[in-house]
DOSE-816683 format. One record per atom (N, C-alpha, C, O, CB): chain; residue number from 1; atom name; y, z, x negated; residue in three letters. Coordinates in steps of 0.001 Angstrom, whole numbers, plus 500000, padded with zeros to 6 digits. Each point is the difference from the previous one (the first is absolute). Last residue first. Glycine has a CB too. Example, Ala and Ser with C-alpha at 12.3 -4.5 7.8 and 13.67 -1.06 7.14 Angstrom:
[node "A", 2, "N", [497750, 507080, 487150], "SER"],
[node "A", 2, "CA", [501190, 500060, 499180], "SER"],
[node "A", 2, "C", [501090, 500730, 500770], "SER"],
[node "A", 2, "O", [501108, 500169, 499491], "SER"],
[node "A", 2, "CB", [498264, 497686, 499325], "SER"],
[node "A", 1, "N", [494908, 502075, 500894], "ALA"],
[node "A", 1, "CA", [501190, 500000, 500890], "ALA"],
[node "A", 1, "C", [501200, 500000, 499100], "ALA"],
[node "A", 1, "O", [499981, 500665, 498964], "ALA"],
[node "A", 1, "CB", [498846, 500581, 502928], "ALA"],
# end
This chain:
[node "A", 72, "N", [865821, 048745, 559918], "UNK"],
[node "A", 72, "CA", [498809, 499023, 499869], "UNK"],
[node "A", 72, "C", [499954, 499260, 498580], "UNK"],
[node "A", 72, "O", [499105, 499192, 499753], "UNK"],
[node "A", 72, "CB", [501040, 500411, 502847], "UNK"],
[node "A", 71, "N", [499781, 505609, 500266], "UNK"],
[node "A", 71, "CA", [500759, 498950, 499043], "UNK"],
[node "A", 71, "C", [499718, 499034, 499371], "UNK"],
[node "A", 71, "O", [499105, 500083, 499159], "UNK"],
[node "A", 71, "CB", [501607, 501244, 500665], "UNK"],
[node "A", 70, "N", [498767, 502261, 504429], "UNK"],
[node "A", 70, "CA", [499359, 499435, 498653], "UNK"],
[node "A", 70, "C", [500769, 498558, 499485], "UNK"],
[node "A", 70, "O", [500430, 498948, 500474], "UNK"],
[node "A", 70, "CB", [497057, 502157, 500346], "UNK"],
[node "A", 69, "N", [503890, 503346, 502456], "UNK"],
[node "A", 69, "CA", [499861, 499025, 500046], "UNK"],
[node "A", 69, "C", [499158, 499115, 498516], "UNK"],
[node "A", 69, "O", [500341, 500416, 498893], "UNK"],
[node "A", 69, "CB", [501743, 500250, 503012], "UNK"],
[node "A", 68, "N", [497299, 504211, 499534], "UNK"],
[node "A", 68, "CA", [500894, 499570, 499875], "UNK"],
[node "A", 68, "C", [499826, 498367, 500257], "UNK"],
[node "A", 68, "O", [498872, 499671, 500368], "UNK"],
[node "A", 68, "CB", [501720, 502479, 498272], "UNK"],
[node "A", 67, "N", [498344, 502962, 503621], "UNK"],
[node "A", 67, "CA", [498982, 498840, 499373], "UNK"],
[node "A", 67, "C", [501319, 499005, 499693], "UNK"],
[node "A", 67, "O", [500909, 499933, 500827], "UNK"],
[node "A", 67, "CB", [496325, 500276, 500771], "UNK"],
[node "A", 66, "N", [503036, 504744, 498751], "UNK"],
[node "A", 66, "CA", [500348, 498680, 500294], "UNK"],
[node "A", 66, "C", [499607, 499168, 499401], "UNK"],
[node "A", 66, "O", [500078, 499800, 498788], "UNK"],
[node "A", 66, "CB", [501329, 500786, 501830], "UNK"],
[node "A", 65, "N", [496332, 504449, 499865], "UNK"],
[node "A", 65, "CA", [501370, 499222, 499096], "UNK"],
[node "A", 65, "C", [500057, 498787, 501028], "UNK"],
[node "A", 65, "O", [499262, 499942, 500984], "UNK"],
[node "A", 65, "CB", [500324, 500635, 495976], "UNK"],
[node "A", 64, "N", [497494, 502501, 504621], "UNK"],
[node "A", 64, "CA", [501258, 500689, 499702], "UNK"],
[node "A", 64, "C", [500779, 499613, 499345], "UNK"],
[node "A", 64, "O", [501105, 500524, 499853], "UNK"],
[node "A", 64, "CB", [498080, 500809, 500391], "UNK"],
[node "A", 63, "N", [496698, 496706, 500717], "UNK"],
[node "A", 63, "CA", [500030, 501657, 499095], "UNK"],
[node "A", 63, "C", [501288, 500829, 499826], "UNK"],
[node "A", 63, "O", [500292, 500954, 499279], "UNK"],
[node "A", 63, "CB", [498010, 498033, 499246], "UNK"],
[node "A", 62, "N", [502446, 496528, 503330], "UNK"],
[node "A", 62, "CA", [498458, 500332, 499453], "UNK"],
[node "A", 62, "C", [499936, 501311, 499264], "UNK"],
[node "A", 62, "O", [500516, 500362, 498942], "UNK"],
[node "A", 62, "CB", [498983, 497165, 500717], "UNK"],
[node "A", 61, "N", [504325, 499518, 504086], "UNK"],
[node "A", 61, "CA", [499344, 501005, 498695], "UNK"],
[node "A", 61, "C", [498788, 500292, 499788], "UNK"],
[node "A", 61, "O", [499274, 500262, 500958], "UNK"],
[node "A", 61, "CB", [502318, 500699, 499225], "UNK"],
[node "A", 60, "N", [502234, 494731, 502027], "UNK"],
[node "A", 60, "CA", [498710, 501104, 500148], "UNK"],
[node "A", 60, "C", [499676, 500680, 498627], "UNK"],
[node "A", 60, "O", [500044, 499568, 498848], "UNK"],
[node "A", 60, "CB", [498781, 498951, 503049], "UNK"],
[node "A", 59, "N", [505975, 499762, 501167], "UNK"],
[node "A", 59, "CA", [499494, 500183, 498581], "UNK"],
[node "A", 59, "C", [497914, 500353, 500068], "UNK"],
[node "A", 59, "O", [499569, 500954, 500648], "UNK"],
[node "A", 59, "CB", [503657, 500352, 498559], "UNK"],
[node "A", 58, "N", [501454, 496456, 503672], "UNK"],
[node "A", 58, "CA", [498510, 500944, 499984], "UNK"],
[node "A", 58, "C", [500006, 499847, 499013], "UNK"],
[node "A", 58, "O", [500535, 499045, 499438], "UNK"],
[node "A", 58, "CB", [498065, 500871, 502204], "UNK"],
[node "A", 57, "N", [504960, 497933, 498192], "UNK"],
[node "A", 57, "CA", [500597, 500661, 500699], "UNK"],
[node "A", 57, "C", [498435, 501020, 500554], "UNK"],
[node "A", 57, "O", [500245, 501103, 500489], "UNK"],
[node "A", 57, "CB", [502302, 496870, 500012], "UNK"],
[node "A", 56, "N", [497753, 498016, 497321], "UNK"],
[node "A", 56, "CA", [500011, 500803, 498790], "UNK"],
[node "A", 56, "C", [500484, 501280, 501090], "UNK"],
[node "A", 56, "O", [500222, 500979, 499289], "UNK"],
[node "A", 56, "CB", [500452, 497157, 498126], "UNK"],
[node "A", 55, "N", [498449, 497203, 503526], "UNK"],
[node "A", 55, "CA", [501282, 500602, 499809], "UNK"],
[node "A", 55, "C", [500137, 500819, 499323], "UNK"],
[node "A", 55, "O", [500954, 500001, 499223], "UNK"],
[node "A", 55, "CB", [499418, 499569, 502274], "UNK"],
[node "A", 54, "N", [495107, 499021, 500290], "UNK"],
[node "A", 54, "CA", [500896, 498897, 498838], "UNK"],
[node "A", 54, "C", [501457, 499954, 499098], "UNK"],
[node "A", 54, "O", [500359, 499412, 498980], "UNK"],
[node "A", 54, "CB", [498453, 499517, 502661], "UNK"],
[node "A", 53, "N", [499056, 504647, 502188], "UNK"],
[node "A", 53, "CA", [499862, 499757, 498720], "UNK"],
[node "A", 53, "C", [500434, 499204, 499092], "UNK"],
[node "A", 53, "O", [500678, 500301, 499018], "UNK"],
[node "A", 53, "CB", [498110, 500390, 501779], "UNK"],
[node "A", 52, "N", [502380, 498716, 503603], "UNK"],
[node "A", 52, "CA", [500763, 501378, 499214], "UNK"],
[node "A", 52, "C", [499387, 500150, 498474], "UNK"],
[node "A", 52, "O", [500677, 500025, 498972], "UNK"],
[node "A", 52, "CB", [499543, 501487, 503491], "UNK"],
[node "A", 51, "N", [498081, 494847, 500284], "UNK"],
[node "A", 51, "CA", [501278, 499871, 499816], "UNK"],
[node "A", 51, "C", [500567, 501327, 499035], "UNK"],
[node "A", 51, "O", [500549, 499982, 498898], "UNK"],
[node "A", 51, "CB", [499517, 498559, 503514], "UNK"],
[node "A", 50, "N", [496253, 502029, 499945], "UNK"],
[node "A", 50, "CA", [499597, 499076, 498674], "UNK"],
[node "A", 50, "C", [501192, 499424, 499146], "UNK"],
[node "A", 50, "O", [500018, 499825, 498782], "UNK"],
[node "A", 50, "CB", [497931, 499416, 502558], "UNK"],
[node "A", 49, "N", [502285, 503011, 502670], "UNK"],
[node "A", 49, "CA", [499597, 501255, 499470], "UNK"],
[node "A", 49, "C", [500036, 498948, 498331], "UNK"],
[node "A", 49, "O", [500534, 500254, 498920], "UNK"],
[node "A", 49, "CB", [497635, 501677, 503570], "UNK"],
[node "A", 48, "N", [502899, 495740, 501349], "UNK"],
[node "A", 48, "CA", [500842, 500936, 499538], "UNK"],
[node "A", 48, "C", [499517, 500692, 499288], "UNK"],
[node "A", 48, "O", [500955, 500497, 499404], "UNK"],
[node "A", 48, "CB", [500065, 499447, 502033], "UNK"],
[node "A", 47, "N", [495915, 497638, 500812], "UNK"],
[node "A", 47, "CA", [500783, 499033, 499031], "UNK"],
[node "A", 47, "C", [501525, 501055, 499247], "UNK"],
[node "A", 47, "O", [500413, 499809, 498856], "UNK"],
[node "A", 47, "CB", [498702, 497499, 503095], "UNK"],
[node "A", 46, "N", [497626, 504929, 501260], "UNK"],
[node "A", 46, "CA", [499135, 499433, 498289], "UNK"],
[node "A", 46, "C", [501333, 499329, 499198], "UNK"],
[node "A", 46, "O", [500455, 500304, 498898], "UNK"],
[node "A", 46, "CB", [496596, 498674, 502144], "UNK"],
[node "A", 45, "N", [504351, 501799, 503446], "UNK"],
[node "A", 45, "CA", [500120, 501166, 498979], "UNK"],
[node "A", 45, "C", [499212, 500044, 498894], "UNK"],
[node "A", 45, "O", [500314, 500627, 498988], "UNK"],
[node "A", 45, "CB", [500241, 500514, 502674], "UNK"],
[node "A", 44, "N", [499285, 495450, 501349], "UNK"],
[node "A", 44, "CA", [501446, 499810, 499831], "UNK"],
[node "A", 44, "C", [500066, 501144, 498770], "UNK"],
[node "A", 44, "O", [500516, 499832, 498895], "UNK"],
[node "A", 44, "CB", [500453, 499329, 503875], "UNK"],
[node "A", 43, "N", [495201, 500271, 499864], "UNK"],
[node "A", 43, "CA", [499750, 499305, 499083], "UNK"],
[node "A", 43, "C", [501197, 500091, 499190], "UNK"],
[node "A", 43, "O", [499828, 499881, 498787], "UNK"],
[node "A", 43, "CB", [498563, 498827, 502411], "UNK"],
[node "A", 42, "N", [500928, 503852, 502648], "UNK"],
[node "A", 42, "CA", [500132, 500533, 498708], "UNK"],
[node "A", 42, "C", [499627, 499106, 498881], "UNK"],
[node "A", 42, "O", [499724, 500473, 498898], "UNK"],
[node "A", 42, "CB", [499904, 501574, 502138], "UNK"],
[node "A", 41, "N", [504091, 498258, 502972], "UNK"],
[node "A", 41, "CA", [498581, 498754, 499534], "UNK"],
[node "A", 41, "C", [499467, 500852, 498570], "UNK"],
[node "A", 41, "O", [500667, 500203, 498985], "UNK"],
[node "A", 41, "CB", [500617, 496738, 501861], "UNK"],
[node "A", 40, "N", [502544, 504070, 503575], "UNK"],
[node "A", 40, "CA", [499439, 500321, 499032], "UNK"],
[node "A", 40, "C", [498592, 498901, 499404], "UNK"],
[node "A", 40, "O", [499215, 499302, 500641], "UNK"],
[node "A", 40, "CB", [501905, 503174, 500350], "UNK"],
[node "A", 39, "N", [503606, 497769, 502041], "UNK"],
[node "A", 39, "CA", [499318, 498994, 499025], "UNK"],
[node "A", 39, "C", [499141, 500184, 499076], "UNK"],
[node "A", 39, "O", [499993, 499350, 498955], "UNK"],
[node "A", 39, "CB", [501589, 499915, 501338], "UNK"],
[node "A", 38, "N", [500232, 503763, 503122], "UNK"],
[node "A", 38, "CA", [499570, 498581, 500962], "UNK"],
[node "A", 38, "C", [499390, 499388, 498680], "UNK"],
[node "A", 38, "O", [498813, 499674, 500016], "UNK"],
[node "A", 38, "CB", [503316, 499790, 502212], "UNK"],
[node "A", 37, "N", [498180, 505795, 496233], "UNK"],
[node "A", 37, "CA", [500769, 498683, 500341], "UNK"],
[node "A", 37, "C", [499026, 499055, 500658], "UNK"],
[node "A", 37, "O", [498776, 499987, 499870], "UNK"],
[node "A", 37, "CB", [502842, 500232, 498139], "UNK"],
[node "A", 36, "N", [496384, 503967, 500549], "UNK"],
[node "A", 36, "CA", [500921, 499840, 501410], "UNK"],
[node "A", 36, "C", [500908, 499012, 500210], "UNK"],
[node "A", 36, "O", [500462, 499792, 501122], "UNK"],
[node "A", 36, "CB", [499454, 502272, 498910], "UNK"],
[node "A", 35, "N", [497762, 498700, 496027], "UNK"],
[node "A", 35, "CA", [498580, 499600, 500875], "UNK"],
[node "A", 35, "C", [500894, 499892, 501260], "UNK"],
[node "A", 35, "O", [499772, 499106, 500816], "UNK"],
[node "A", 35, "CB", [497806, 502333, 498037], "UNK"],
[node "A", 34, "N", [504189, 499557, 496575], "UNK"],
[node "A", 34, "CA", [500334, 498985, 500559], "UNK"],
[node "A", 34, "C", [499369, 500082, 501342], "UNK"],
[node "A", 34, "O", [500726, 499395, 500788], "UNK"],
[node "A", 34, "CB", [499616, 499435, 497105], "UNK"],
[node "A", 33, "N", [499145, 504388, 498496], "UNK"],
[node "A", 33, "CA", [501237, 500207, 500777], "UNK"],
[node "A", 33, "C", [499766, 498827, 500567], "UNK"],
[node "A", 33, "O", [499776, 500616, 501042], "UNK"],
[node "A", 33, "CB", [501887, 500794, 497709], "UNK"],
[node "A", 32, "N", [494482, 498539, 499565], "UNK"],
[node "A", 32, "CA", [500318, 501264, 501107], "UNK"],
[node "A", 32, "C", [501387, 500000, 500085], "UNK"],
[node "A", 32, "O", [500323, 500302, 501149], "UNK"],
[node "A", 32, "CB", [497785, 501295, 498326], "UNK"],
[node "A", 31, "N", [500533, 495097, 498040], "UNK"],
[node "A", 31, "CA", [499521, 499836, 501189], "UNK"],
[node "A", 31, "C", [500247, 501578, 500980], "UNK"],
[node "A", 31, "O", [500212, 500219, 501193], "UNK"],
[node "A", 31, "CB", [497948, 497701, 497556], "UNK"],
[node "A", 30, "N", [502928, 502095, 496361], "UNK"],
[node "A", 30, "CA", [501072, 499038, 500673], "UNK"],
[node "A", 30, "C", [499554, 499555, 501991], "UNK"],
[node "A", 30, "O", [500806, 499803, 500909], "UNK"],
[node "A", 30, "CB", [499549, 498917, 495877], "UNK"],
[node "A", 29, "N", [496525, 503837, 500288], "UNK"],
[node "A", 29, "CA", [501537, 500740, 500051], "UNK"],
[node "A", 29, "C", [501325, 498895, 500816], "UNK"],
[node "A", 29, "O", [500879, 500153, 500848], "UNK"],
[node "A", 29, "CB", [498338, 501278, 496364], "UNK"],
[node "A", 28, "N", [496223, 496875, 501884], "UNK"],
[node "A", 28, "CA", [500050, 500711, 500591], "UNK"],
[node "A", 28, "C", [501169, 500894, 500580], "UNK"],
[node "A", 28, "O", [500339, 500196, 501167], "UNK"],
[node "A", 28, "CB", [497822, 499216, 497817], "UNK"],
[node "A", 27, "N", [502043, 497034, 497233], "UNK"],
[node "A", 27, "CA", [499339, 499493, 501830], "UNK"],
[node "A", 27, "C", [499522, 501538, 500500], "UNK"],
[node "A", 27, "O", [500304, 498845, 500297], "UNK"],
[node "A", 27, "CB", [498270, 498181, 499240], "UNK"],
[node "A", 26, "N", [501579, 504267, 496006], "UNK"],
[node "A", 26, "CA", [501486, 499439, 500681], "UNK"],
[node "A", 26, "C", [500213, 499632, 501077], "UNK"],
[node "A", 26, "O", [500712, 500637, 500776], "UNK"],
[node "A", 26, "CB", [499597, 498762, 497702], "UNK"],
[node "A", 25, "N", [495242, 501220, 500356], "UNK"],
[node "A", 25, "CA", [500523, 501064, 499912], "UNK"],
[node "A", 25, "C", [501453, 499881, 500615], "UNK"],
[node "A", 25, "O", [500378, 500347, 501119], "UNK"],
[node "A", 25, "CB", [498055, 500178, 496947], "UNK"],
[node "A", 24, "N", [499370, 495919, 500625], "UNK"],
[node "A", 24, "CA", [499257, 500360, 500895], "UNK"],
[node "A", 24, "C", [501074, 501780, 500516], "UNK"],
[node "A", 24, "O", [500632, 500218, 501034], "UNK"],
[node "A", 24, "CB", [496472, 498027, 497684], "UNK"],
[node "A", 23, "N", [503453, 499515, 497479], "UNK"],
[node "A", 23, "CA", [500901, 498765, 500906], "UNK"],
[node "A", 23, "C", [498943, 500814, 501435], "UNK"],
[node "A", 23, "O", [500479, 499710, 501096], "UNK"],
[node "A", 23, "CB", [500198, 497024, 496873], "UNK"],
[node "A", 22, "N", [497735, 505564, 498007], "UNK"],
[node "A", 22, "CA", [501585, 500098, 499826], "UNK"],
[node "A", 22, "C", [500805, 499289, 501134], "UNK"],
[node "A", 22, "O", [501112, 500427, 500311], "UNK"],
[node "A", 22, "CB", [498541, 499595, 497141], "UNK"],
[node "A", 21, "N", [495291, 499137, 502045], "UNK"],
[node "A", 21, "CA", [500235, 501281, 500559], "UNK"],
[node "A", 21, "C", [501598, 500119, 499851], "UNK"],
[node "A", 21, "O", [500493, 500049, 501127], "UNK"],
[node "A", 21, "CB", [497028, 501038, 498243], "UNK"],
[node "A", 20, "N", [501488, 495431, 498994], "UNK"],
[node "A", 20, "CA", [498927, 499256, 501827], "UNK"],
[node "A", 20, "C", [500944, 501803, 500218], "UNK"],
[node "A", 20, "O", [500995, 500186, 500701], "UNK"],
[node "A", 20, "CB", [494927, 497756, 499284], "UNK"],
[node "A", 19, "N", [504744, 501168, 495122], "UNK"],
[node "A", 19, "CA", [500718, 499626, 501012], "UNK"],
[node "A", 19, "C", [499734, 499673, 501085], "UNK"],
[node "A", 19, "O", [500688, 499098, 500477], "UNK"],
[node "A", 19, "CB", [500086, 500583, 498231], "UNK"],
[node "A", 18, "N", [496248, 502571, 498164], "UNK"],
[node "A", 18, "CA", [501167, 500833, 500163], "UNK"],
[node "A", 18, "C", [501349, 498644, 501161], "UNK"],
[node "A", 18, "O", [500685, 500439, 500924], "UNK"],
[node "A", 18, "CB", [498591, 501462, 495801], "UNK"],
[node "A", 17, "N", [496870, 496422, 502644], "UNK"],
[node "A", 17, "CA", [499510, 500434, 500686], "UNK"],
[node "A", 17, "C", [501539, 501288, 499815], "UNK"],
[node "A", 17, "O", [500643, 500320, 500999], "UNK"],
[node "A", 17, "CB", [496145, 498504, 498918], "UNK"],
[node "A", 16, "N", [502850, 497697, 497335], "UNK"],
[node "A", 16, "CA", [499888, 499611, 501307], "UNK"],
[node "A", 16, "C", [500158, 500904, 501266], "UNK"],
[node "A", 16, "O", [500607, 499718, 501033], "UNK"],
[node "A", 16, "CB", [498112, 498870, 497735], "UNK"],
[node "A", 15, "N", [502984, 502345, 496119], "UNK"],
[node "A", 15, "CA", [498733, 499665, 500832], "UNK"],
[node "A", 15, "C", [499951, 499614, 501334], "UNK"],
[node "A", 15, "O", [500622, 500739, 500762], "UNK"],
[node "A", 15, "CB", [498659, 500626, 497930], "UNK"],
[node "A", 14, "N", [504953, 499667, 498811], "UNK"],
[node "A", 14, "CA", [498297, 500034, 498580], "UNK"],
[node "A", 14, "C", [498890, 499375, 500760], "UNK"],
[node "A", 14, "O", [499251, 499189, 499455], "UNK"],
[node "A", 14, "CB", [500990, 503466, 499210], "UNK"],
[node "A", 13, "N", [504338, 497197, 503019], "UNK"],
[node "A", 13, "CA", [499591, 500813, 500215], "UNK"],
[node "A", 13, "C", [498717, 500682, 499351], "UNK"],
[node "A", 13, "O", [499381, 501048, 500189], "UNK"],
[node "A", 13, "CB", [501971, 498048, 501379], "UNK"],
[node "A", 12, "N", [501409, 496851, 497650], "UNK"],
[node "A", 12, "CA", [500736, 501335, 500358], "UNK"],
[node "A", 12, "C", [499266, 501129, 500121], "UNK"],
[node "A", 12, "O", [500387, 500983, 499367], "UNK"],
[node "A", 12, "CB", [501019, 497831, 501705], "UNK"],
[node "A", 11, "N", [496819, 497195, 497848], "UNK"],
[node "A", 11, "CA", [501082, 500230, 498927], "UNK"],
[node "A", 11, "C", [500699, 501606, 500232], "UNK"],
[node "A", 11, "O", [500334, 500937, 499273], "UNK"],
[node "A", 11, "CB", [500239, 496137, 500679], "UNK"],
[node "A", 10, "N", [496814, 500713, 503882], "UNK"],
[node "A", 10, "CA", [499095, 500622, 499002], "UNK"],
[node "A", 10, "C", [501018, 500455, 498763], "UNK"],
[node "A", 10, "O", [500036, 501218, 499819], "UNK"],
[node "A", 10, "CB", [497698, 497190, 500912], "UNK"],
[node "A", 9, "N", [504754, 499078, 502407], "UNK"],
[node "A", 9, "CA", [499860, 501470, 500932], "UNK"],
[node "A", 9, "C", [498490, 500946, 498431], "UNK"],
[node "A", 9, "O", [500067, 501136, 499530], "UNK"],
[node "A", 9, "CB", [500321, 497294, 504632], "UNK"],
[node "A", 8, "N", [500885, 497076, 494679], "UNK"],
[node "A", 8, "CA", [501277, 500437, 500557], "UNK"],
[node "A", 8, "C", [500001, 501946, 500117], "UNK"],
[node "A", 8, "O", [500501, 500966, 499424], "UNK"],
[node "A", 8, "CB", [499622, 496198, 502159], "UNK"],
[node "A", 7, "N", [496203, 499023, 498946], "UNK"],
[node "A", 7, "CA", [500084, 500890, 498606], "UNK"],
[node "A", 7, "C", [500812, 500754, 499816], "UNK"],
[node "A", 7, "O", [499659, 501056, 499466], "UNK"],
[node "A", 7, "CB", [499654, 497638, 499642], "UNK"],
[node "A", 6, "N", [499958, 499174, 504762], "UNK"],
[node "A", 6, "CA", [499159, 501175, 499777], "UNK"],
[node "A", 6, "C", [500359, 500264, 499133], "UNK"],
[node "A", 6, "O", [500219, 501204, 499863], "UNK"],
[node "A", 6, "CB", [498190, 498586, 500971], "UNK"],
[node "A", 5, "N", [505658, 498170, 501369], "UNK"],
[node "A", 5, "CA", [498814, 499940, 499535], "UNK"],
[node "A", 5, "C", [499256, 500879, 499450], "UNK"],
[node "A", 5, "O", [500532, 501013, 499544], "UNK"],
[node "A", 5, "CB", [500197, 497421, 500406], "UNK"],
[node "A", 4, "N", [502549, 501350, 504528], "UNK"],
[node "A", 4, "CA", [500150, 499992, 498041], "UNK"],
[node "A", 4, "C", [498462, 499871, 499853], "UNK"],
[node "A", 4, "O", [499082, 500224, 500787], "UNK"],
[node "A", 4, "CB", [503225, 501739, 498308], "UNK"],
[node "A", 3, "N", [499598, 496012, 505150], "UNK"],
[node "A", 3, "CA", [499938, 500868, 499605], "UNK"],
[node "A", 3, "C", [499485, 500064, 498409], "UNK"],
[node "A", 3, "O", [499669, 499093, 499235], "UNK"],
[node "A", 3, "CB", [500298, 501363, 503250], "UNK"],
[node "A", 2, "N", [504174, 497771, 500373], "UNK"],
[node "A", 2, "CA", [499107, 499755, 499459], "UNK"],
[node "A", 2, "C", [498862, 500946, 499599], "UNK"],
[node "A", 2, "O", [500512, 500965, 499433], "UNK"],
[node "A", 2, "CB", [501090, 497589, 500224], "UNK"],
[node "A", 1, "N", [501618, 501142, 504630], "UNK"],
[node "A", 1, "CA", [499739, 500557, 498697], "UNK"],
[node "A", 1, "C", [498770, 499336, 499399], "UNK"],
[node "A", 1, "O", [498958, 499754, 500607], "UNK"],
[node "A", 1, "CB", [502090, 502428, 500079], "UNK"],
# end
């Protein structure tokens, strides 16, 4: 995998920092069902989590709305 670019993941998420905590968060959930497989890597579950966003499949919220994508 390639991985996506900062601006990419910033576009998405408004801020840097709403996307460290949103891909951080996800890597977690995904690391706790996984931790008992032979092939666990939680580098594997950052790259999935970042994946899901780019997809549109996480969403992060700010106040309870959805931070939207920005338009270029």
């Amino acid at each position: 995998m390639i991985p996506p670019s900062t601006k990419e993941l910033i576009d998405i998420g408004g801020s840097k920092y709403a996307v460290v905590v949103a891909v951080a968060k996800r890597a977690r959930k995904l690391s706790e069902n996984k931790k008992n497989d032979e092939d666990y890597r939680l580098s594997s579950m950052v790259s999935m989590a970042m994946e899901e966003l780019l997809d549109g499949k996480v969403v992060i919220l700010m106040n309870g709305e959805k931070v939207a994508k920005k338009e270029d």
